[in-house]
DRENDO-1510 file (C-alpha; in Angstrom, 1 decimal, always signed):
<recs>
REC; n; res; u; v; w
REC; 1; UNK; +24.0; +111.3; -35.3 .
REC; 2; UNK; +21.6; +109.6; -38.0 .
REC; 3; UNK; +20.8; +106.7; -34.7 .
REC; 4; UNK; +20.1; +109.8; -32.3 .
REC; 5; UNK; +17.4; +111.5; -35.0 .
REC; 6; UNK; +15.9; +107.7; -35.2 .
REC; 7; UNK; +16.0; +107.9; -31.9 .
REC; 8; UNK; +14.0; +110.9; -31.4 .
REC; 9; UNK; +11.7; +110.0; -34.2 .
REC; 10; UNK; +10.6; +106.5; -32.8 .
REC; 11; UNK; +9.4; +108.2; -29.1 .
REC; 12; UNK; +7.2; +110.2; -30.6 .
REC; 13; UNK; +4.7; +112.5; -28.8 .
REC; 14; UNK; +4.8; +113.6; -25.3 .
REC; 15; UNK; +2.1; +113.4; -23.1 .
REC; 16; UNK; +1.9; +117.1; -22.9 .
REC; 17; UNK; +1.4; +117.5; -26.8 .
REC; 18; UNK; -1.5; +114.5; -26.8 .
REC; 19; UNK; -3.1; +116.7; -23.7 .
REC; 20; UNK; -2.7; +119.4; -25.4 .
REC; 21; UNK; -3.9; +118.5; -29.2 .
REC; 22; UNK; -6.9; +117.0; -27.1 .
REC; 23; UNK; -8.4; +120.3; -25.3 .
REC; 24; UNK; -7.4; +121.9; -28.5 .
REC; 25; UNK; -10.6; +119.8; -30.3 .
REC; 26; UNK; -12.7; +120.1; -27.2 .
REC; 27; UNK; -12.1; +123.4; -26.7 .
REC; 28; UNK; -13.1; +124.3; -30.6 .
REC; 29; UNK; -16.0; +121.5; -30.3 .
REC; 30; UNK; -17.4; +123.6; -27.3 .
REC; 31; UNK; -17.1; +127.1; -29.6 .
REC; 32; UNK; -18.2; +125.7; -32.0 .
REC; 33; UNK; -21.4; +124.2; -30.0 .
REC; 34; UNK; -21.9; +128.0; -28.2 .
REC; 35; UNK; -21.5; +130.2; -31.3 .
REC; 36; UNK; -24.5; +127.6; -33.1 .
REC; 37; UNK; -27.2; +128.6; -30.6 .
REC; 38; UNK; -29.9; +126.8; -32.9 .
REC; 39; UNK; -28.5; +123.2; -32.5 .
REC; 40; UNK; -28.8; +124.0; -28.9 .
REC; 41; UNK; -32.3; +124.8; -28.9 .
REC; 42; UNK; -33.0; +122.1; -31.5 .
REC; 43; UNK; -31.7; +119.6; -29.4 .
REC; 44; UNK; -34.2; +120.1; -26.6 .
REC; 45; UNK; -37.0; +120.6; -29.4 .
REC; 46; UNK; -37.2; +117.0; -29.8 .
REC; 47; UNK; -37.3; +115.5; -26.6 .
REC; 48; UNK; -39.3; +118.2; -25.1 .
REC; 49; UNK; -42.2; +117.9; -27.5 .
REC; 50; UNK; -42.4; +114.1; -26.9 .
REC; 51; UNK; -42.0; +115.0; -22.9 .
REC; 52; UNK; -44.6; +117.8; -23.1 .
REC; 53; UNK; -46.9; +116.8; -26.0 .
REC; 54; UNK; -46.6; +112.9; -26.7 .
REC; 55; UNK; -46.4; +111.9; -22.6 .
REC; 56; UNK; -49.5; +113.8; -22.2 .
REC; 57; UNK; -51.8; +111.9; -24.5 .
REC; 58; UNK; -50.4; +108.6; -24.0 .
REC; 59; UNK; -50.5; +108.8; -20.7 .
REC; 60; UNK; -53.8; +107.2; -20.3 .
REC; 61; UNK; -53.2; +104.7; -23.1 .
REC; 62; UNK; -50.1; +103.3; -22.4 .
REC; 63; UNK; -49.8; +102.0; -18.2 .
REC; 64; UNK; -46.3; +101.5; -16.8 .
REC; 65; UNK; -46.4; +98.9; -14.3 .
REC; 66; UNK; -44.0; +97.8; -11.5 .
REC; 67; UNK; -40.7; +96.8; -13.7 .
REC; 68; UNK; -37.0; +97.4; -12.6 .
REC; 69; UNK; -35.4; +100.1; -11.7 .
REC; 70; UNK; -38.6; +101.3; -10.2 .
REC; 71; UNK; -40.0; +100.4; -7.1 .
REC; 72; UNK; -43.7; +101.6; -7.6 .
REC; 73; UNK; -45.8; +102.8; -10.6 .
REC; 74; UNK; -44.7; +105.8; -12.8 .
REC; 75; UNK; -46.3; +107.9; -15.0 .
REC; 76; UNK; -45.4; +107.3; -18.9 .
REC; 77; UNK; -43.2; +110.9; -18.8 .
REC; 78; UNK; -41.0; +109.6; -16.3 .
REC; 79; UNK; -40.6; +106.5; -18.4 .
REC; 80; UNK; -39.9; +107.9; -21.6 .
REC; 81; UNK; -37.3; +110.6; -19.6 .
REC; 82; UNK; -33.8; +107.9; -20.2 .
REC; 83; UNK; -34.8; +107.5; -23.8 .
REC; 84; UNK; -35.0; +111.2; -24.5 .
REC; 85; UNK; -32.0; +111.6; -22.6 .
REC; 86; UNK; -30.4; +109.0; -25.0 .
REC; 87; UNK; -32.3; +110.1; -27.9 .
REC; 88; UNK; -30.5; +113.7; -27.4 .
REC; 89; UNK; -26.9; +112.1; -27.7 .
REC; 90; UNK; -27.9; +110.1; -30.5 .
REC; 91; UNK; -29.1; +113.1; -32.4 .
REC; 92; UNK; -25.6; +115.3; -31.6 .
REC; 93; UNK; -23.7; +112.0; -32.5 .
REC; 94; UNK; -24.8; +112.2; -35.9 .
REC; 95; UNK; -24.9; +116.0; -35.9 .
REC; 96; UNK; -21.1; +115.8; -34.9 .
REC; 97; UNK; -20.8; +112.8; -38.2 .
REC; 98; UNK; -22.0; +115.7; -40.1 .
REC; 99; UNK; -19.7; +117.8; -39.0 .
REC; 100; UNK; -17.0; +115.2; -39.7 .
REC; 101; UNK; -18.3; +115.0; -43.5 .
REC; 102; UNK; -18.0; +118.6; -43.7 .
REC; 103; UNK; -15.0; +118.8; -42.3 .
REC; 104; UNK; -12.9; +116.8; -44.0 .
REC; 105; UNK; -13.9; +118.4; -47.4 .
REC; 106; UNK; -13.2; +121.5; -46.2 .
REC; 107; UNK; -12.4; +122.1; -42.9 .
REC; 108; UNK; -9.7; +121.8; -40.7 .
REC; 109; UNK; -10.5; +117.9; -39.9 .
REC; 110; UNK; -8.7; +118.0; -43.5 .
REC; 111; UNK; -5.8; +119.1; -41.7 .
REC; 112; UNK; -6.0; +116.9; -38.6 .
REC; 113; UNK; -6.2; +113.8; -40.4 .
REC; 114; UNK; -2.7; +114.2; -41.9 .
REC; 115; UNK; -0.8; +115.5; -39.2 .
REC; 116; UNK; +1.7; +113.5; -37.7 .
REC; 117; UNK; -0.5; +112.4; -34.5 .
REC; 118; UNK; -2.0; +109.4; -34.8 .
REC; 119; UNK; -5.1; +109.5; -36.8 .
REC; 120; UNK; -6.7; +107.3; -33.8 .
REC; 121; UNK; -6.1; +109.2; -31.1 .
REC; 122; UNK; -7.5; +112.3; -33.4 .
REC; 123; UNK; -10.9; +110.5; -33.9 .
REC; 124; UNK; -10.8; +109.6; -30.5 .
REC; 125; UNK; -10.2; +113.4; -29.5 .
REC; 126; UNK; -13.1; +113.8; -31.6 .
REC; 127; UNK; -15.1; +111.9; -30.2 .
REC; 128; UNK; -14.1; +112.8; -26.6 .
REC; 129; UNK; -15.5; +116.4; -28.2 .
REC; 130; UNK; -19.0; +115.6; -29.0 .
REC; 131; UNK; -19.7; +113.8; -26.0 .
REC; 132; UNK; -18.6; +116.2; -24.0 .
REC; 133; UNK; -21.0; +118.9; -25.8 .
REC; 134; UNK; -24.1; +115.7; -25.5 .
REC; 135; UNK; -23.5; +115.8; -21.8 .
REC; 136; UNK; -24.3; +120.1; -21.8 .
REC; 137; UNK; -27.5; +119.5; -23.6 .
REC; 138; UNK; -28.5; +116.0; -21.2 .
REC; 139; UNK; -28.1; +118.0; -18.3 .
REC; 140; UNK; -30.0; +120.8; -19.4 .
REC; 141; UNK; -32.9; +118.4; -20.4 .
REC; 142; UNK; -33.0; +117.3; -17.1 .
REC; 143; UNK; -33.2; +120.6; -15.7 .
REC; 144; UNK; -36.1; +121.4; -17.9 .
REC; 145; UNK; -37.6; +118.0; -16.6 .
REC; 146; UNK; -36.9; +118.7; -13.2 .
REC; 147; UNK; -39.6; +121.2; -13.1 .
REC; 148; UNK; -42.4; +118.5; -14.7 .
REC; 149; UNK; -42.0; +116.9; -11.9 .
REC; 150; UNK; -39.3; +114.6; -13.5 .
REC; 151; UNK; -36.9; +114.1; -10.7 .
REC; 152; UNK; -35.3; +110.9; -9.3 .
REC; 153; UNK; -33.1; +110.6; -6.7 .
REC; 154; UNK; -31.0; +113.5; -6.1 .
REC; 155; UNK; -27.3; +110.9; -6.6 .
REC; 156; UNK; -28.7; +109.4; -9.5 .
REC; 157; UNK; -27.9; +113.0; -11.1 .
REC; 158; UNK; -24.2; +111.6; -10.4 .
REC; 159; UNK; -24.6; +108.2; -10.9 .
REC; 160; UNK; -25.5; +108.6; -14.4 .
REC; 161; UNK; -23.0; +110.5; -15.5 .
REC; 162; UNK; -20.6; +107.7; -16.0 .
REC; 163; UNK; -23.1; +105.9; -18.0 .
REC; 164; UNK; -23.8; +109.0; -20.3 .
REC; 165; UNK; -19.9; +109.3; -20.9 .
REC; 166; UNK; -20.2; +105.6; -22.2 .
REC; 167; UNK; -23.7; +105.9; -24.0 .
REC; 168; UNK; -22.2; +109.7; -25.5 .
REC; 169; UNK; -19.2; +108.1; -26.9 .
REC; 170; UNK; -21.2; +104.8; -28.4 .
REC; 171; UNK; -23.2; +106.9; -30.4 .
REC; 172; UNK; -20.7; +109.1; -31.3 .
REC; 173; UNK; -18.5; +106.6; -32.7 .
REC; 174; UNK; -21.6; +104.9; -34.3 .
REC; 175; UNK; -22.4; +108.5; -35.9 .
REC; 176; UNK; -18.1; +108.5; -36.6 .
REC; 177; UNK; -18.4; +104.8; -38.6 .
REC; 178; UNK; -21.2; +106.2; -41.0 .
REC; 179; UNK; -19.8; +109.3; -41.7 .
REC; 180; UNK; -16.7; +107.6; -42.8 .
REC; 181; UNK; -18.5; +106.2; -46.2 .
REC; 182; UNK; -20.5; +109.3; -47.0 .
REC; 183; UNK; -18.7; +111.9; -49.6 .
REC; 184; UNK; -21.4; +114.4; -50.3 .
REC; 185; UNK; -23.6; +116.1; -47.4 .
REC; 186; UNK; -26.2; +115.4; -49.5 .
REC; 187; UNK; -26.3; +112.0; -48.7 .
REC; 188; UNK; -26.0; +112.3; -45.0 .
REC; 189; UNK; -29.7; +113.2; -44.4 .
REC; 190; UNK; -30.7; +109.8; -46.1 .
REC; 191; UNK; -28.9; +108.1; -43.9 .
REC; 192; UNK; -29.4; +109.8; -40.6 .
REC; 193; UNK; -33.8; +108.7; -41.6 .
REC; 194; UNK; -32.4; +105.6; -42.1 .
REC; 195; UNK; -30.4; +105.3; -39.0 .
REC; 196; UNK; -31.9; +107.2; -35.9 .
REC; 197; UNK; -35.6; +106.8; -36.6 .
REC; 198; UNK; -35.1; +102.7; -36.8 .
REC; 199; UNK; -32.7; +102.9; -33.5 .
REC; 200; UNK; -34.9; +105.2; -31.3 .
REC; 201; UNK; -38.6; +103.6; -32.5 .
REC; 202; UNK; -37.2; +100.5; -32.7 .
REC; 203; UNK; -36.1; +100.3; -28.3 .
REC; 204; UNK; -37.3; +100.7; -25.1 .
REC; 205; UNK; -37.5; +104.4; -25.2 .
REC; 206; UNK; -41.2; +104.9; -25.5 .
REC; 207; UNK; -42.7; +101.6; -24.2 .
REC; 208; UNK; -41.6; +98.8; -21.8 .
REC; 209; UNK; -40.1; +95.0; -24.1 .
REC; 210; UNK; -42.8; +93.5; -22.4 .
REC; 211; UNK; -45.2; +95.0; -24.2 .
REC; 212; UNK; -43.3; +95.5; -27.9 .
REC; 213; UNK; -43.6; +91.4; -27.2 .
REC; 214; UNK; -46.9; +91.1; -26.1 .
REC; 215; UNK; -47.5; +92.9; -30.1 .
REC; 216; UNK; -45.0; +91.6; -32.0 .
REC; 217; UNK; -42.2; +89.1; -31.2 .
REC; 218; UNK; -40.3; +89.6; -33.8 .
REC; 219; UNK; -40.2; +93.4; -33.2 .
REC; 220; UNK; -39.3; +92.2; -29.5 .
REC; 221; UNK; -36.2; +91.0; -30.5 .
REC; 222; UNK; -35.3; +93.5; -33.2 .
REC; 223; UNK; -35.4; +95.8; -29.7 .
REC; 224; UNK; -33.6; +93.3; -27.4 .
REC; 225; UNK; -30.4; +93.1; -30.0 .
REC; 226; UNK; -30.7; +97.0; -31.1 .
REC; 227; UNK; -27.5; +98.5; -29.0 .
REC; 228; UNK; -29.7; +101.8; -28.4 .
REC; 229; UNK; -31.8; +99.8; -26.4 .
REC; 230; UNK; -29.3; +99.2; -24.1 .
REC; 231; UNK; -28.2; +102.7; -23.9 .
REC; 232; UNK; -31.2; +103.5; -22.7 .
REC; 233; UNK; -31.8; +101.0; -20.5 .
REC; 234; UNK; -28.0; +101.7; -18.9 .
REC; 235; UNK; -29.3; +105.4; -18.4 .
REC; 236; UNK; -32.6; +104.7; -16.6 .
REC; 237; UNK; -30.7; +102.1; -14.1 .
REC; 238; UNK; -28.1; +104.9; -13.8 .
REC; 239; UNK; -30.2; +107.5; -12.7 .
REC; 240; UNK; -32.1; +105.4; -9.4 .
REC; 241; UNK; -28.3; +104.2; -8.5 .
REC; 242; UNK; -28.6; +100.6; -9.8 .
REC; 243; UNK; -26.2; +98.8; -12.9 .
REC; 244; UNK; -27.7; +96.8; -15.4 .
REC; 245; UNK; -25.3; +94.8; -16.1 .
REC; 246; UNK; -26.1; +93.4; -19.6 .
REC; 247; UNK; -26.7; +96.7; -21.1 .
REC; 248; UNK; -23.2; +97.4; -19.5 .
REC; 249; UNK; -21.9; +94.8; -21.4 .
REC; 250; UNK; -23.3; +95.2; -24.7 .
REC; 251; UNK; -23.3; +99.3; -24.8 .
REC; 252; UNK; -19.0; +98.7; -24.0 .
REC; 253; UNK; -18.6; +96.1; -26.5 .
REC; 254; UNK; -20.7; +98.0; -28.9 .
REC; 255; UNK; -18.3; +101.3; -28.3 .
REC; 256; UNK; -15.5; +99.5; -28.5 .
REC; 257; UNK; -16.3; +97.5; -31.8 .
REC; 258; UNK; -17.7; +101.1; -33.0 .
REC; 259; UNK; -14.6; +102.8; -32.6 .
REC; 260; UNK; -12.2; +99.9; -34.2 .
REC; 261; UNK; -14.4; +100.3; -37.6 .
REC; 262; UNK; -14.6; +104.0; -37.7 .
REC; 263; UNK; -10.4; +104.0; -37.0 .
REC; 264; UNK; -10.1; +101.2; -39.7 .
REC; 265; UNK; -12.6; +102.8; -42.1 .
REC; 266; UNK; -10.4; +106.5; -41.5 .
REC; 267; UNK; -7.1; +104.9; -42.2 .
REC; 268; UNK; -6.6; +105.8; -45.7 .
REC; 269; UNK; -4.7; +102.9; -46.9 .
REC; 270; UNK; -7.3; +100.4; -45.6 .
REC; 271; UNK; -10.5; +101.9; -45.1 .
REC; 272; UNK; -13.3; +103.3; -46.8 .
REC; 273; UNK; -12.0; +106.8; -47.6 .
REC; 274; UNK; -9.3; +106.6; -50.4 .
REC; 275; UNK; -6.5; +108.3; -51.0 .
REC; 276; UNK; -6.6; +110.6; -54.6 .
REC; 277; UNK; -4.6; +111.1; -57.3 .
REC; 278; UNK; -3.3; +114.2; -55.7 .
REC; 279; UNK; -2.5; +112.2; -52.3 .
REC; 280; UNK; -5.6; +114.1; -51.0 .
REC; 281; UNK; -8.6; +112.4; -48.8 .
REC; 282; UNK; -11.9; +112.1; -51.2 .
</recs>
């Protein structure tokens, strides 16, 4: 009797409950996402205002010429279209850490974290979660874009999307590993200044390597070995059909190293957040 309980015990979930506890987060992630209508719109604020406003007076100043994926000169708004792309996951990555910090104060991530699934495959569901709601607001960028005369070729609306999937769930478990040191919400807006301004300004969202080098080398390589540079760069070779294959590289081991410090800095017993005296998570 006692083996046959062991038994049971030891085989743990079905796949039907890990499906399940997985649309359950989506499904709350994507309420969640509807019934906040400003974070929708504040999303688009950004990139919108650097496609409308920004690409409009640099324009004349800074030239794009001839450089991979592209075949023939571009204007600096369809350059700067994969960074804002990118820069709109990296924004609801960290949005979603916030959400995370809140959460596990006094939501019902509290609740998650010491259920009996696996507290991985619950960060994981998480992040499964955010990307999913990243992708929504990408696509309706490039809507948006698509009448600016910001359209490349029509599969490259499908090629991407298996690079955004990647890119979505690199920032989102970048966004996952910082949340996990931060107690107080308070803190979190220090940290997001000190994170996603140095990432984004810091790549080859607004301007071309070649030309970060041509004014600074040092700042050149700062760019080359920043993993948001490669996001980006995966994104704009995405969307004309093509693979760049370093950026590949880097933006998978950079997801997967990511997600391995945000599960070890979860796990109470090991990680950054501690157990109480209570046998609560602080």
């Amino acid at each position: 009797m006692s083996s046959t309980i062991v038994g049971q015990t030891r085989s743990g979930f079905s796949l039907a409950e890990y499906v399940t506890c997985l649309n359950g987060i989506v499904w709350r992630e994507g309420l969640r996402f509807l019934h906040q209508r400003e974070r929708f719109v504040s999303a688009l604020v950004r990139p919108l205002v650097w496609l409308f406003i920004f690409a409009a007076g640099f324009r004349q100043v800074l030239g794009i010429s001839i450089i991979p994926p592209y075949e023939t000169y571009i204007l600096y708004e369809v350059y700067i279209a994969p960074g804002l792309m990118a820069m709109i996951q990296l924004f609801n990555g960290m949005q979603s850490s916030l959400s995370m910090v809140y959460d596990r104060e006094m939501g019902n991530m509290r609740t998650l974290l010491v259920s009996p699934l696996p507290r991985w495959y619950l960060l994981f569901c998480k992040l499964v979660a955010g990307t999913a709601v990243s992708l929504l607001q990408v696509y309706a960028f490039l809507l948006i874009a698509w009448f600016w005369d910001i359209a490349p070729p029509p599969i490259g609306y499908l090629t991407v999307l298996p690079t955004l999937i990647l890119s979505g769930l690199m920032l989102g478990a970048l966004g996952m590993l910082i949340s996990s040191g931060i107690k107080q919400l308070e803190n979190f807006a220090g940290v997001m200044n000190f994170v996603i301004f140095p990432m984004f300004f810091a790549s080859s969202a607004l301007y071309p390597l070649w030309r970060v080098q041509e004014g600074s080398p040092l700042l050149y390589y700062v760019c080359l070995f920043n993993p948001f540079t490669h996001a980006v760069e995966l994104i704009r070779f995405a969307l004309y059909g093509q693979i760049n294959w370093i950026s590949l590289a880097v933006v998978s081991c950079c997801t997967a190293a990511f997600m391995i410090g945000a599960i070890y800095a979860y796990d109470p017993s090991r990680g950054l957040i501690r157990r109480g005296p209570a046998g609560g998570e602080i």
